[in-house]
Structures are given as C-alpha cells and as structure tokens.
C-alpha positions in Angstrom: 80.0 -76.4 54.1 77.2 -77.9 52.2 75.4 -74.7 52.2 78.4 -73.0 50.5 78.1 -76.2 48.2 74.4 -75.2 47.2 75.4 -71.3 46.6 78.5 -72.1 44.4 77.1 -75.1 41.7 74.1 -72.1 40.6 77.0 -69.7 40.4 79.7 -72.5 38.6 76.7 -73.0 35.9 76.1 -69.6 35.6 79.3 -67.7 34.8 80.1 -70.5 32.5 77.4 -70.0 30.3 78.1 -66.6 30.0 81.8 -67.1 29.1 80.4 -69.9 26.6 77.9 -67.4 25.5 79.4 -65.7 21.7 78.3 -62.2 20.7 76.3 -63.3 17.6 73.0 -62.1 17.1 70.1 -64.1 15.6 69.3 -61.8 13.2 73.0 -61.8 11.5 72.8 -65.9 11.6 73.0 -67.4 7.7 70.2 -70.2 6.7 72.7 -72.1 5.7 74.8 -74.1 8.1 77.6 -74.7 6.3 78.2 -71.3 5.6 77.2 -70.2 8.9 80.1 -72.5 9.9 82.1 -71.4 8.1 81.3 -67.9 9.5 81.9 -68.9 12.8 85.7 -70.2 11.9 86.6 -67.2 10.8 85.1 -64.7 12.6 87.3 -67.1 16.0 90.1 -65.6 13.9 89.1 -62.2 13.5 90.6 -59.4 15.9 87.8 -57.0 17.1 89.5 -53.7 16.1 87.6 -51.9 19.2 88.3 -54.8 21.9 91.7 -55.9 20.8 92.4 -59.0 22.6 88.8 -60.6 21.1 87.9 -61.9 18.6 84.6 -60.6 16.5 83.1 -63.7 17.5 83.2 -63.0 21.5 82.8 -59.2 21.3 79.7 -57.0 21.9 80.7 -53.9 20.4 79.1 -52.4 16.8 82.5 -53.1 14.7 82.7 -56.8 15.2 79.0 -56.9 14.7 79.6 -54.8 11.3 82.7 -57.3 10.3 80.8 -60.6 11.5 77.8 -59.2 8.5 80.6 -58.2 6.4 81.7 -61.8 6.7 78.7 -63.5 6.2 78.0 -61.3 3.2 80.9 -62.1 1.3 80.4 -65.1 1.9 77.2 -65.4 0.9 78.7 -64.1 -2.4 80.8 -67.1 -2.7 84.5 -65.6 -1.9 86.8 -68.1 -0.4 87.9 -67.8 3.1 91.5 -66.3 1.5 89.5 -63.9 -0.2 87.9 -62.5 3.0 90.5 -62.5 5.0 92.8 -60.9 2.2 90.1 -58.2 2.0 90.0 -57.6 6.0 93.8 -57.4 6.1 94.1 -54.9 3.3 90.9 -52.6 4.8 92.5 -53.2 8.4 95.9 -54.3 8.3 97.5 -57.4 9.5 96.8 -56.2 12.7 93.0 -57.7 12.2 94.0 -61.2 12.3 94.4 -62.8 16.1 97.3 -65.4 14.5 99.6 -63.4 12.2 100.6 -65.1 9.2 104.5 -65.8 8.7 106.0 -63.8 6.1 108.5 -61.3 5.4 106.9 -58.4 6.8 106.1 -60.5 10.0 109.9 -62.0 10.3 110.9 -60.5 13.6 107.9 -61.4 15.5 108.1 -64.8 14.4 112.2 -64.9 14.7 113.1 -62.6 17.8 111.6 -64.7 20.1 113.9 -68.0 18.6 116.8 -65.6 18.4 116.4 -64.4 22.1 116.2 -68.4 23.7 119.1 -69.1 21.7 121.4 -66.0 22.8 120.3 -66.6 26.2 121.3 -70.1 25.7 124.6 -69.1 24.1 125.1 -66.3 27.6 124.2 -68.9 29.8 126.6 -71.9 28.5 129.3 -69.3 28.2 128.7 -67.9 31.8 128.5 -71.3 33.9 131.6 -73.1 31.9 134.0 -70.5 32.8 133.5 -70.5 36.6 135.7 -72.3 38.3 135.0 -75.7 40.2 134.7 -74.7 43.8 135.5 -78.6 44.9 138.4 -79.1 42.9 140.1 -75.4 44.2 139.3 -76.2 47.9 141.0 -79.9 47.6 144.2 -78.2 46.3 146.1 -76.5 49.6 149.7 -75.5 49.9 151.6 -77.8 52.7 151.8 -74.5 54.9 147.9 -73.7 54.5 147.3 -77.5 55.2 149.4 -77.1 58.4 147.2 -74.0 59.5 143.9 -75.6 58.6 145.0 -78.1 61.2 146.3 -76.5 63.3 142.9 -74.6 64.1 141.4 -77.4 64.2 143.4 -78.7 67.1 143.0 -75.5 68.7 139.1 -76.0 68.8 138.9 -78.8 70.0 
C-alpha cells in the first residue's frame, strides 16, 4: 500500500501542474502587470475558435495565441475591456465569448431553459393531482364485495 502511496503523490503533483499550467507564452506577456491582468481576465472569457470548449487562455493552438496578442495589443492601445470584446464579437460572432451576454438575440437560450422547468412543472402538478387516491378507493367496498373479501379469508385459513 505504501508503495502505491509513493507512486501516486509524484503523479497527484504532476498532472496538476499541467492542468494549472495556461497556454501563454513569455514572449506575448505585457511589462505591465496591470494590463497583463487585465489580459488574463479576458482572455478566461475568450472562446478559442479552434478548441471550442477553451478558452484562449488554456489553449495551445495558433488562433488563441493570435487573439491573446490581439488582446494585449489593444490593449496596449488603451481600449476598454467593452471595446475588445465588442471588436472580437463583431470579427467572430457572439459565438467567441464562453458566457453569452443576455439580450435579444440571445433570449431563447437564456429563456427556454426557465420555460422548460416551468412546463415540466406545470405537466407534472397536472399529472399526479388527477390520479386517484389508491387508499381512499380500496377503503370504499360494496357490502357484497366485503362479504367475499371475507369470505376468502376464512377459506384460507
């Protein structure tokens, strides 16, 4: 057991530093810190276009790392973090962004999933209150099924 112990804590360490470990290379890394936080919080938000399900932060591939300069270049030019994503979404699409913003245009994905719990809500109340009690119809017997109930169970025993 302990042996399995001192083969698993190297391996523990190691896989999560590489799932800690972001895609960002040194060279695309801004002097300034603030911006280069800045950077970082929006490049979390950023869909990688090739990937899909990761963000340009996480992902290897030569588009995130052409978006996380574009990034870093605008903002080096001073835009807000409105004004680059703004710009990303009309190059790209909404579809850039990992958390869609609410709108109009994004109305059903935000709404359906509301409107589907409450149906199923609305099916399920409407289903279960019109059964009928199965206590209260087996208590109710006619006087001739009463006197065949017991009269099988004097037969039995």
């Amino acid at each position: 057991m302990r042996k399995i112990i001192k083969c698993l804590v190297p391996a523990v360490f190691f896989f999560q530093s590489v799932v800690l470990a972001h895609a960002v290379n040194p060279d695309e890394v801004l002097d300034n810190p603030i911006l280069e936080q800045r950077a970082r919080e929006l490049s979390v938000n950023i869909r990688c276009l090739v990937c899909q399900n990761q963000s340009i932060d996480d992902s290897d591939a030569q588009l995130a790392r052409d978006l996380r300069v574009l990034v870093r270049e605008q903002l080096v030019e001073g835009k807000s973090d409105d004004e680059i994503l703004d710009f990303l979404v009309e190059r790209y699409g909404e579809f850039v962004l990992l958390k869609p913003r609410f709108g109009a245009h994004t109305l059903a994905l935000w709404g359906l999933p509301i409107f589907v719990l409450l149906l199923g809500g609305i099916f399920a109340f409407r289903t279960f209150s019109k059964r009928p009690k199965i206590a209260g119809a087996a208590a109710v017997l006619s006087k001739e099924e009463q006197e065949a109930l017991d009269a099988m169970i004097n037969k039995e025993s």
